[in-house]
C-alpha positions as CSV (number, residue, x, y, z in Angstrom):
1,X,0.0,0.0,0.0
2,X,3.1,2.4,0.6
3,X,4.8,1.6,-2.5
4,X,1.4,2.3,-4.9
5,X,1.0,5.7,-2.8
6,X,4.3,6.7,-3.1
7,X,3.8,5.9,-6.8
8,X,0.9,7.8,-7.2
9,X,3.0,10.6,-5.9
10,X,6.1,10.4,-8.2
11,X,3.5,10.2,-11.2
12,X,1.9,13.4,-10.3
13,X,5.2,15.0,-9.8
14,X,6.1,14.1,-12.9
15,X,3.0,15.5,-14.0
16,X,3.3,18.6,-12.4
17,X,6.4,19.3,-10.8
18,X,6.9,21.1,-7.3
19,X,7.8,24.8,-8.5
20,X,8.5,27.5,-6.2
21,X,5.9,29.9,-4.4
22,X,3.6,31.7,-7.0
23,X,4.0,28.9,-9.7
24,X,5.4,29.6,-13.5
25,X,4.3,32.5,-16.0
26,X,2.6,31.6,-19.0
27,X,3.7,34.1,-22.0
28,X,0.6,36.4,-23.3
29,X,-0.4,33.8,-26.5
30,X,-0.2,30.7,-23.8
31,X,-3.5,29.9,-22.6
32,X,-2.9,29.5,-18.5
33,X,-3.9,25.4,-17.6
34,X,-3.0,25.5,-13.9
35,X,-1.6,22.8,-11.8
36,X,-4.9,21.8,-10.3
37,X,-6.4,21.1,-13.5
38,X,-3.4,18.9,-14.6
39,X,-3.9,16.5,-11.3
40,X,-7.7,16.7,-11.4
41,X,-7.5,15.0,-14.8
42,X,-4.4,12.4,-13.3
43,X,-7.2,11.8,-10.2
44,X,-10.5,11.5,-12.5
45,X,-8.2,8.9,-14.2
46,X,-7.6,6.9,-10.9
47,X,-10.5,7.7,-9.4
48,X,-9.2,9.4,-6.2
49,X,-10.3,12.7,-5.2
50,X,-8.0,16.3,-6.2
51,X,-6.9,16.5,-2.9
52,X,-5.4,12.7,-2.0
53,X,-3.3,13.5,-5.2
54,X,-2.3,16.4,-4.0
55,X,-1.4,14.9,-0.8
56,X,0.8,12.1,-2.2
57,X,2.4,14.8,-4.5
58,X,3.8,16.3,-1.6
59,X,4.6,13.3,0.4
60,X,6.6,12.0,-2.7
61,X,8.3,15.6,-3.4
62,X,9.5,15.6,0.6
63,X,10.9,11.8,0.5
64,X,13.2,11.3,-2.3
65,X,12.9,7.1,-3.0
66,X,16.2,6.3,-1.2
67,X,14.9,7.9,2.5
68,X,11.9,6.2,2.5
69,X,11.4,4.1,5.2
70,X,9.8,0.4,4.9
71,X,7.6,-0.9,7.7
72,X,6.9,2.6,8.3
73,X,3.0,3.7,6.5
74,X,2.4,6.4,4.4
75,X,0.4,8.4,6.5
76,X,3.5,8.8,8.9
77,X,5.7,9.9,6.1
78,X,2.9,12.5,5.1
79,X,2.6,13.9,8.1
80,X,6.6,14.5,9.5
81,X,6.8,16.4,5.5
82,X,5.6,19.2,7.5
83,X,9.3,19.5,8.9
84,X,10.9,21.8,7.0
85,X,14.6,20.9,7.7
86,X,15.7,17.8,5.3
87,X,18.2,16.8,7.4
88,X,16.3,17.1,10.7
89,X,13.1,15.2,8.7
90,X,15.6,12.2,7.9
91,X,17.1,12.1,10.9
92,X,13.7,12.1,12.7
93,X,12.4,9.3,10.6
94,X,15.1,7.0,11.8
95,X,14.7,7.3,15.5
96,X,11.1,5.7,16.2
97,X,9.7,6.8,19.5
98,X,8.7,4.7,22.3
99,X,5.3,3.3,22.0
100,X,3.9,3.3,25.7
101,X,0.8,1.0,24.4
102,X,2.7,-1.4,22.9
103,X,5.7,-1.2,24.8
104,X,7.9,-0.6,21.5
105,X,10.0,1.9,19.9
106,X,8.0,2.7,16.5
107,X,5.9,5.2,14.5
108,X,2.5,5.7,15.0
109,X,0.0,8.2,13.5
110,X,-0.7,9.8,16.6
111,X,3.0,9.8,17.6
112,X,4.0,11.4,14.3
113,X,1.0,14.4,14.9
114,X,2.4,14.9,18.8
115,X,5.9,15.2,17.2
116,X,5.3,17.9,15.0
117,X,2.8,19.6,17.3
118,X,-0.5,18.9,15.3
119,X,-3.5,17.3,17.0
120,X,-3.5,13.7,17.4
121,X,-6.7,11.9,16.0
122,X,-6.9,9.5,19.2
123,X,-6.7,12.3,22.5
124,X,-4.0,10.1,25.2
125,X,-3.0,12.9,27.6
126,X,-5.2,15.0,29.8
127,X,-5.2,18.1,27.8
128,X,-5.7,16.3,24.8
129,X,-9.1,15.0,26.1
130,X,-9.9,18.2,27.3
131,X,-9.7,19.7,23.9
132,X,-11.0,17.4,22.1
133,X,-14.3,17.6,24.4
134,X,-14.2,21.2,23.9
135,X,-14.2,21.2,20.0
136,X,-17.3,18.7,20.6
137,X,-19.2,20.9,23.0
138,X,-19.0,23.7,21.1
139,X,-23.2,24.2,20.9
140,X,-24.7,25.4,24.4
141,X,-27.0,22.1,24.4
142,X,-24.4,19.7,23.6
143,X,-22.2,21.8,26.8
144,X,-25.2,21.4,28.8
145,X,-26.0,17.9,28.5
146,X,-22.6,16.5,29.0
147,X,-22.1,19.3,32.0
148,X,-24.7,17.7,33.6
149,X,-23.7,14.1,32.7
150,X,-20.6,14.2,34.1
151,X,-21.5,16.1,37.5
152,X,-23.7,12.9,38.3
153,X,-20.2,11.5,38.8
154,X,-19.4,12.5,42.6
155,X,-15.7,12.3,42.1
156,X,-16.2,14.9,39.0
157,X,-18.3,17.1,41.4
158,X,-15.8,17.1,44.3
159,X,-13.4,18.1,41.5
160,X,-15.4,21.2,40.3
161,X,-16.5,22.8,43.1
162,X,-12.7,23.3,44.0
163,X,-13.1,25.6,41.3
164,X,-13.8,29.1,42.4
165,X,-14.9,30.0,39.1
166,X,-16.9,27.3,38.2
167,X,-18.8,27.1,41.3
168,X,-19.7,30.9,41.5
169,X,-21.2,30.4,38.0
170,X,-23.0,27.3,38.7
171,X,-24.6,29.5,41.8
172,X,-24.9,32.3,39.7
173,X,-27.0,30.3,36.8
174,X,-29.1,29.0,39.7
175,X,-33.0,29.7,40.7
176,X,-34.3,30.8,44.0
177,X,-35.7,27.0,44.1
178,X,-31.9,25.1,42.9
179,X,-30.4,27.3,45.7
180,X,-32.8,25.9,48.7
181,X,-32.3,22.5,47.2
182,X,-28.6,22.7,47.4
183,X,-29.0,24.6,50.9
184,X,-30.8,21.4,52.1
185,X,-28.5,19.1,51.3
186,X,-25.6,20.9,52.0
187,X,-26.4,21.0,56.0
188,X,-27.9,17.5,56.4
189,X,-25.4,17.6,59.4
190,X,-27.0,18.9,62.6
191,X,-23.8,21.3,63.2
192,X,-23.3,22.9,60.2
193,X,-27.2,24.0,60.1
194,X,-27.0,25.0,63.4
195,X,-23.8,27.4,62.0
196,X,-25.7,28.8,58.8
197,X,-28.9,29.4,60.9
198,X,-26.3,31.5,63.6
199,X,-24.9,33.2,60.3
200,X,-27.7,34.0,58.6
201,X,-30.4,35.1,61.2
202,X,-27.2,37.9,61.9
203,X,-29.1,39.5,59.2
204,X,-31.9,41.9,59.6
205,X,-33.9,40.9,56.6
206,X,-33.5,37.2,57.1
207,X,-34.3,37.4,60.6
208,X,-37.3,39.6,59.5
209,X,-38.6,36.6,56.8
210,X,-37.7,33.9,59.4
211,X,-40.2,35.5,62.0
212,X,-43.0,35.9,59.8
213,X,-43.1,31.8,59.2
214,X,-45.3,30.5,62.7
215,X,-43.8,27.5,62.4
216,X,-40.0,28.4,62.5
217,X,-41.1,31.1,65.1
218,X,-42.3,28.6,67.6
219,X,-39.6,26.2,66.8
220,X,-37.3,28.7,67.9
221,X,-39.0,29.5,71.0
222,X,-39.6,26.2,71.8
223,X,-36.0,25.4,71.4
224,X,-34.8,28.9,73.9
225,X,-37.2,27.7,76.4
226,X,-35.6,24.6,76.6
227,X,-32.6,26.3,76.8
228,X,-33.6,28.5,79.3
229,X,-35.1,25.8,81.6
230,X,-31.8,23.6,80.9
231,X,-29.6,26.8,82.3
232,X,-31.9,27.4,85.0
233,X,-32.0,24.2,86.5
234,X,-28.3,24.1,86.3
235,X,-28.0,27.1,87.9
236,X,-30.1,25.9,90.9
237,X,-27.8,23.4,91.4
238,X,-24.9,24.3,91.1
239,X,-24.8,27.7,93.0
240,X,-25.8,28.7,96.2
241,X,-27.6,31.7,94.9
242,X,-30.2,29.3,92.8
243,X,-30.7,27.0,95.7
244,X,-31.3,29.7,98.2
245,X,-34.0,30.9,95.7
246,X,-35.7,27.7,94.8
247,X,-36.0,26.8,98.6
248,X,-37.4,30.6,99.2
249,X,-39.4,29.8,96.3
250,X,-41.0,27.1,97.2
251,X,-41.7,28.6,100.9
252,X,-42.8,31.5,99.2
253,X,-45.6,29.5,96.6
254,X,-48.4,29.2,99.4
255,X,-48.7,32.9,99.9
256,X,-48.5,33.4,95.8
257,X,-51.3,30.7,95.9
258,X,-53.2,32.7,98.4
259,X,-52.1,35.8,96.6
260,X,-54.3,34.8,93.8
261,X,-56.8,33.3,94.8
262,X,-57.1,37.0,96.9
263,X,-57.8,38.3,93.4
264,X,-61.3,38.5,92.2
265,X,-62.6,36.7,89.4
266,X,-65.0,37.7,86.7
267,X,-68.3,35.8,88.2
268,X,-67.5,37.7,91.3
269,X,-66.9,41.0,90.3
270,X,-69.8,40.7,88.1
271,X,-71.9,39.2,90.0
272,X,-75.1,40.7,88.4
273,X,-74.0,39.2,84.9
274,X,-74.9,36.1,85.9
275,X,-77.9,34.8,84.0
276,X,-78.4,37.6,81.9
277,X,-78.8,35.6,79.2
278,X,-80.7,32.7,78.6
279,X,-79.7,29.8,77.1
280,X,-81.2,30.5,73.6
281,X,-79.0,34.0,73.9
282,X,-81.9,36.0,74.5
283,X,-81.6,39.0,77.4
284,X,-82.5,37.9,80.9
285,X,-84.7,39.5,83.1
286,X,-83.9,43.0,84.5
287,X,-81.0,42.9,87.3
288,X,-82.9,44.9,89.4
289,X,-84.1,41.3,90.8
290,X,-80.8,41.2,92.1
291,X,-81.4,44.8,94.3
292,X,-85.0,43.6,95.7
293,X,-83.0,40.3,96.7
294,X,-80.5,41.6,98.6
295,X,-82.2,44.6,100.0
296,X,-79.8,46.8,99.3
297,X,-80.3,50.4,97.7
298,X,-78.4,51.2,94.6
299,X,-77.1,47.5,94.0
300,X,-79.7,47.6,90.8
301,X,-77.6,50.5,89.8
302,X,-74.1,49.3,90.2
303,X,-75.3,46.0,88.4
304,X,-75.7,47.6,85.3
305,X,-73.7,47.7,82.5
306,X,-70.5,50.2,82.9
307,X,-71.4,50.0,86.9
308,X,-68.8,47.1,87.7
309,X,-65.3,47.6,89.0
310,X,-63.8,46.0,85.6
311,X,-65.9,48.5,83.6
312,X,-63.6,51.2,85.7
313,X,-61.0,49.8,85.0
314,X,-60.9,49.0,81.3
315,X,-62.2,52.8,80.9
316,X,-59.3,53.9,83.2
317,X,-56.8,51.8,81.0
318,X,-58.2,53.2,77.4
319,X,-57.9,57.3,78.8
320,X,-54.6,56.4,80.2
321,X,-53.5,54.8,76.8
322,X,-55.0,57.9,75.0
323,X,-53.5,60.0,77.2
324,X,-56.8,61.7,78.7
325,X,-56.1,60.0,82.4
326,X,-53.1,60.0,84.8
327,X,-50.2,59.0,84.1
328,X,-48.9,55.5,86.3
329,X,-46.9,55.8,89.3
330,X,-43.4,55.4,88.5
331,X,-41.2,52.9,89.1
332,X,-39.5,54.5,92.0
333,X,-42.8,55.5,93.9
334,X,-43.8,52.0,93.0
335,X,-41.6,50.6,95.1
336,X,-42.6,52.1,98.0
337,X,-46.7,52.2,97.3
338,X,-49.2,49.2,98.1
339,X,-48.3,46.2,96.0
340,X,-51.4,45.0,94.0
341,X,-52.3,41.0,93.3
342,X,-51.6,42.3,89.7
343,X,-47.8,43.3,90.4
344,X,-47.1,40.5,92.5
345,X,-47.9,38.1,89.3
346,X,-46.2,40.4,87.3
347,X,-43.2,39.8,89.6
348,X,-43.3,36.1,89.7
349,X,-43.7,35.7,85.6
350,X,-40.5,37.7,85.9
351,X,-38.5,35.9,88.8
352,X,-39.3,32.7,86.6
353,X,-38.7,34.0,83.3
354,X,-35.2,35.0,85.1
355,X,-34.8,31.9,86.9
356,X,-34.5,30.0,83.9
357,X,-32.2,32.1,82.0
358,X,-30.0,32.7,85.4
359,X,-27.1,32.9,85.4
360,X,-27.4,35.0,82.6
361,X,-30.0,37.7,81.8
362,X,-32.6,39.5,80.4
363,X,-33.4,43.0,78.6
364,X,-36.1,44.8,79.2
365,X,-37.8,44.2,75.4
366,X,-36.8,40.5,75.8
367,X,-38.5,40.2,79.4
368,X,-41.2,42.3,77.9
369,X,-42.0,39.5,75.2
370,X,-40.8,36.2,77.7
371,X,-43.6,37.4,79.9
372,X,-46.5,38.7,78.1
373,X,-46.5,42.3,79.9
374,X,-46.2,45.8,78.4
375,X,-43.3,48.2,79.7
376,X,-45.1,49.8,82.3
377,X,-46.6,46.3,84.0
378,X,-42.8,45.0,83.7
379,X,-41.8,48.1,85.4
380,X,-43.9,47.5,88.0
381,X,-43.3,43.7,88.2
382,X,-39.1,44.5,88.6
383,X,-40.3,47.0,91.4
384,X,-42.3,44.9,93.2
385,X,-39.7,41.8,93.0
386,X,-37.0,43.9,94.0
387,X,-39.4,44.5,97.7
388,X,-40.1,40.2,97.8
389,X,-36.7,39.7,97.2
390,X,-35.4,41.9,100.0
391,X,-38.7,40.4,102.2
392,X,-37.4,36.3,101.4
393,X,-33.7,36.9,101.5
394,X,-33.4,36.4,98.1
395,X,-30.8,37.6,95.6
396,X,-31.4,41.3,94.7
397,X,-32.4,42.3,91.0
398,X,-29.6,44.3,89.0
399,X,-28.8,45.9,85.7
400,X,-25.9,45.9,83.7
401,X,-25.4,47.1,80.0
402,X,-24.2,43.6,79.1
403,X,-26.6,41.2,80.7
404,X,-29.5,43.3,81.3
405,X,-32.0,42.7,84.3
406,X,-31.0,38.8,86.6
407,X,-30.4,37.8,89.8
408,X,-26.6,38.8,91.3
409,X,-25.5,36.7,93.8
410,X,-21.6,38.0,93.3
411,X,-19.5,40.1,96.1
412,X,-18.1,41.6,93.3
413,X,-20.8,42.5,91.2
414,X,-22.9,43.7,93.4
415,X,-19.8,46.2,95.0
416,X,-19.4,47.6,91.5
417,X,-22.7,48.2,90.8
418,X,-23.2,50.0,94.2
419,X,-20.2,52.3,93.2
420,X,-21.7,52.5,89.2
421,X,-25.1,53.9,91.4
422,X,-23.1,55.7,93.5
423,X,-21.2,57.8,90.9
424,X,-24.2,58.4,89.1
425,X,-26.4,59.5,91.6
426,X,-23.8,61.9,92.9
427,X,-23.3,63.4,89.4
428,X,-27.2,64.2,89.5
429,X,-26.8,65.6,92.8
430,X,-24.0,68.0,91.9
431,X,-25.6,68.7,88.6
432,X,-29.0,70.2,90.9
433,X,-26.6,72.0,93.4
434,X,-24.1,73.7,90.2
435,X,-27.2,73.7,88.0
436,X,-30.8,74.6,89.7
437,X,-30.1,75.6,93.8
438,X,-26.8,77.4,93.1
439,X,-28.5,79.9,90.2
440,X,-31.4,79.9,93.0
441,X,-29.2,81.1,95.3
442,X,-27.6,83.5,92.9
443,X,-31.0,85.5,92.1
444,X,-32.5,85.6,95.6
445,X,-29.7,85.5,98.5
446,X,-32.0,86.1,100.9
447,X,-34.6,82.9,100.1
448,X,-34.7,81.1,103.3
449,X,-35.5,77.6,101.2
450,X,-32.9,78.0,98.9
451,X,-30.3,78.7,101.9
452,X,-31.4,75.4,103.8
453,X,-32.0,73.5,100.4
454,X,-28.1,74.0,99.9
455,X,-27.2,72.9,102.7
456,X,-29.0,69.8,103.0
457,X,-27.7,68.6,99.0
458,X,-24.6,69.8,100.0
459,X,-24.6,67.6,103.1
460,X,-25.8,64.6,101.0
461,X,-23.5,65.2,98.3
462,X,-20.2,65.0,100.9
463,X,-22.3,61.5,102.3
464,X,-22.1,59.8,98.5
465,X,-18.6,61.4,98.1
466,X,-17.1,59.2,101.1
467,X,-19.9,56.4,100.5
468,X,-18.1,56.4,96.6
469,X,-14.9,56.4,98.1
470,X,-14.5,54.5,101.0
471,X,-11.4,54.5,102.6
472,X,-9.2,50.9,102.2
């Protein structure tokens, strides 16, 4: 098969020799009959195609008859006739590479194409796969399909999402849905969700989202009360200051029992709403019944409607929310005012609530939502636990910018909080004395309040100074 290609060759030079670059000039009365017209007729003849002839042409014009090789095919001689060095070409020729397949030095097709650089028609290497896929995936569906062929493979996946590139695309080109699917399966593992829930809920907006769904809400509640109840029960046993309260606690529950009870119920503080309707929801007879009963003038009239104690006090709660009433005591006067049923219940939904988050603590919008209460009622509730806990030798309720509102059963807490208090309270003092009494004083010397008023801040003021700074 060499020998009749080879042969085809030499005919067609002979045909139409190898000239140089830009061929031969015909004279002005030649008619021009080009090169390719010569072989065309030479390869209608044989019955090969313009090109093949071509092709042997050149192999036969690169190796003269005595440098061809035997054993070695045509195709191999064809393609190191690209080397444009004879010498090198000839010399290359005679030293056969090693064969890694076959385990023999020889020449191959693909061995000739890797030795003058062209592409080899069977890929072996890595980059010579890689190519190869790329000229075939050059349409987007063709990409696609073998994109997500290949990624089925998990050793291919692990492989391409080392790739910064490729993985920012791949969660680029994603939808809102792909992303949650990949999000699920990505933190299968208890800790890692726990980590991207920590992460993410950092964010306003996600938190926001996150507490609109009830059922992530509660999960989430259920889950810190838990929590809480885990830490508190820990606390009461493990420090003094949680056992001392769970034993006062206890002692304490038969007078919050009694407490409540104390407190009146709807049937009794409507007493004349009982039976006002029948059972078919029609009105009842007139309560005035109940006045003839009991013999006593103007019960009729406090029965009615708007006449009971509860009435009074809803009204009193809607002015006071409008802003028409008076405004509550604060917490201060509070402190020292009867306590009502109301604030002692208020103060035990808050000794629990910081019972089981002890030792740590509690703002004031966090202990607002814990419990159930509005500002003011938690206000009162703090006020009113501070008195019970100075009444059962409990530990006394503090406030610090880091933990917020919980029980402080430390030396050394408490002693710098008593100096924080201290300091600040002595700054308003000196503030009223420079600021209010000493301008007082200024404008009317002879003001026989302003003279003693002075005297007595002044007096307190040097108190704080050496209770601030007691001597070691």
């Amino acid at each position: 098969m060499q020998r009749i290609q080879f042969t085809i060759g030499d005919h067609a030079l002979e045909i139409e020799p190898m000239q140089q670059v830009g061929g031969a000039h015909p004279a002005p009365s030649e008619d021009l009959f080009g090169v390719d017209a010569s072989l065309q007729i030479y390869a209608d003849d044989l019955g090969l195609s313009l090109s093949t002839v071509r092709n042997y042409r050149f192999a036969a014009h690169r190796w003269p008859e005595e440098q061809r090789r035997h054993g070695v095919s045509h195709k191999v001689h064809y393609i190191l006739a690209s080397i444009g060095d004879d010498t090198e070409r000839f010399e290359t020729i005679g030293a056969p590479p090693l064969d890694e397949r076959a385990g023999v030095r020889r020449w191959t097709t693909g061995l000739a194409k890797k030795h003058v650089g062209q592409r080899p028609d069977r890929p072996e290497t890595v980059p010579q796969k890689v190519a190869a896929i790329h000229r075939l995936a050059g349409d987007d569906e063709v990409a696609a399909q073998v994109a997500a062929d290949v990624l089925r493979r998990p050793a291919v996946a692990a492989k391409v999402v080392a790739d910064d590139t490729a993985r920012h695309m791949v969660n680029k080109a994603q939808t809102t849905q792909h992303k949650t699917e990949v999000v699920h399966d990505l933190i299968e593992d208890d800790t890692v969700a726990a980590q991207v829930a920590s992460d993410v809920l950092r964010r306003p907006e996600v938190a926001a989202r996150v507490v609109a769904d009830d059922t992530a809400r509660h999960a989430v509640n259920r889950a810190q009360t838990d929590s809480s109840q885990q830490q508190a029960d820990t606390f009461r046993r493990q420090t003094p200051a949680g056992r001392a309260g769970g034993r006062a606690g206890g002692r304490a529950g038969g007078e919050e029992d009694r407490a409540d009870r104390r407190v009146p119920g709807p049937g009794r503080r409507l007493p004349s709403f009982r039976g006002r309707l029948r059972e078919d929801g029609a009105p009842a007879a007139r309560p005035a019944a109940v006045g003839r009963r009991t013999g006593r003038p103007g019960a009729e009239r406090r029965a009615l409607p708007g006449r009971s104690g509860l009435d009074r006090d809803c009204r009193r709660d809607r002015r006071r929310r409008r802003g028409r009433g008076t405004r509550p005591p604060s917490a201060g006067r509070v402190a020292v005012a009867k306590r009502s049923p109301a604030s002692e219940r208020h103060a035990d939904l808050i000794r629990t609530a910081l019972f089981e988050v002890a030792p740590a603590g509690m703002v004031l919008i966090r202990l607002m939502g814990s419990c159930e209460l509005s500002r003011w009622q938690t206000r009162r509730g703090l006020a009113t636990l501070r008195d019970l806990c100075a009444e059962r030798g409990w530990p006394p309720v503090t406030w610090t910018r880091d933990l917020g509102y919980h029980f402080c059963a430390s030396e050394a807490e408490l002693e710098e909080w008593e100096r924080a208090w201290l300091s600040e309270k002595l700054t308003q003092f000196r503030r009223v004395i420079t600021g209010t009494i000493g301008p007082h004083l200024a404008l009317f010397p002879k003001s026989t309040w302003a003279g003693y008023l002075s005297d007595q801040m002044k007096a307190i003021e040097s108190n704080l100074t050496m209770a601030a700074r007691p001597p070691h």
